[in-house]
N, C-alpha and C positions, 0 to 999 in steps of 0.2 A: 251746732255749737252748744246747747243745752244739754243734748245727752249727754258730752263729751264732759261737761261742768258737772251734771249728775253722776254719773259713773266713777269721776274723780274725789268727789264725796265718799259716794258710796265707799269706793276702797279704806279710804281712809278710817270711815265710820267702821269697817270690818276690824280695820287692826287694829284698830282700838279696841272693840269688844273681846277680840283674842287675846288681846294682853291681859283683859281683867281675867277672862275664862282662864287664862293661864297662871294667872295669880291667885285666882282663887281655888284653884288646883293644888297648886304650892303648898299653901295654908292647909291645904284638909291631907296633904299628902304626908306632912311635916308632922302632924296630929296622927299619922296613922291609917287614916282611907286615903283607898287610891283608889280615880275615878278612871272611867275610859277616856279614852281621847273624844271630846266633842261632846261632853257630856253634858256638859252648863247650858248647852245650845238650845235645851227645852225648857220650858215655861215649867213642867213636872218637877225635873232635876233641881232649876234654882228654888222652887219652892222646898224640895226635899234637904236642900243643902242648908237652910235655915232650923232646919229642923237638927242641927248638928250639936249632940252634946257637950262642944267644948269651952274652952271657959270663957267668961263674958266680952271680954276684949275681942277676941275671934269671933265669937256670934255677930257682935256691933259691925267688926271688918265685914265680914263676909253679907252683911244685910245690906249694907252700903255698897259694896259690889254688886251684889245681886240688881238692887235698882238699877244702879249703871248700866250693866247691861240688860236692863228688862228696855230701858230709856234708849239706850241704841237698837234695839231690837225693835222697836216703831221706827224712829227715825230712817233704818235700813228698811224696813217694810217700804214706806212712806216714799222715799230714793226710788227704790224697787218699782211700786206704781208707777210715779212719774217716767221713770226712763220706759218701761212697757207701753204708756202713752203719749210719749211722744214719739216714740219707735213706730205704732201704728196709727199717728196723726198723720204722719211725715211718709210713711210705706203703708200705704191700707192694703188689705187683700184684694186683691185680683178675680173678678169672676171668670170663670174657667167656660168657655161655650162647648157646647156639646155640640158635634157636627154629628151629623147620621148617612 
């Protein structure tokens, strides 16, 4: 029942990130850079995106995005652990015997 409660998070907590990622995409695409798809995804890129010369309104937006999903980006981590741990609380491995 936990994982099925974690996992349901989890999704949620994704599309949310995507939405900022895609918003923030918007914004720098609307300014003239166009990113790849799944670009925001790295800790690198949103640092790089802050680094964006455009005018200060957009900088503010885009820093406040960036936390957002720097902040789901644990949270999903954090999902992520749990459901692995309870996955192999609940299913541990199996020792495999060796016959000869």
């Amino acid at each position: 029942m936990e994982t099925a409660s974690f996992t349901q998070a989890l999704h949620g907590l994704v599309e949310q990130r995507i939405a900022l990622q895609n918003r923030a995409s918007n914004m720098l695409s609307a300014c003239g850079l166009n990113l790849i798809e799944e670009a925001l995804s790295s800790e690198e890129k949103l640092t790089a995106v802050l680094e964006f010369p455009g005018d200060k309104v957009a900088r503010m937006q885009l820093r406040v995005i960036a936390e957002q999903i720097r902040t789901l980006n644990k949270s999903i981590a954090e999902l992520e652990w749990n459901i692995h741990r309870e996955r192999t609380t609940r299913y541990p491995k199996r020792r495999v015997s060796r016959r000869r």
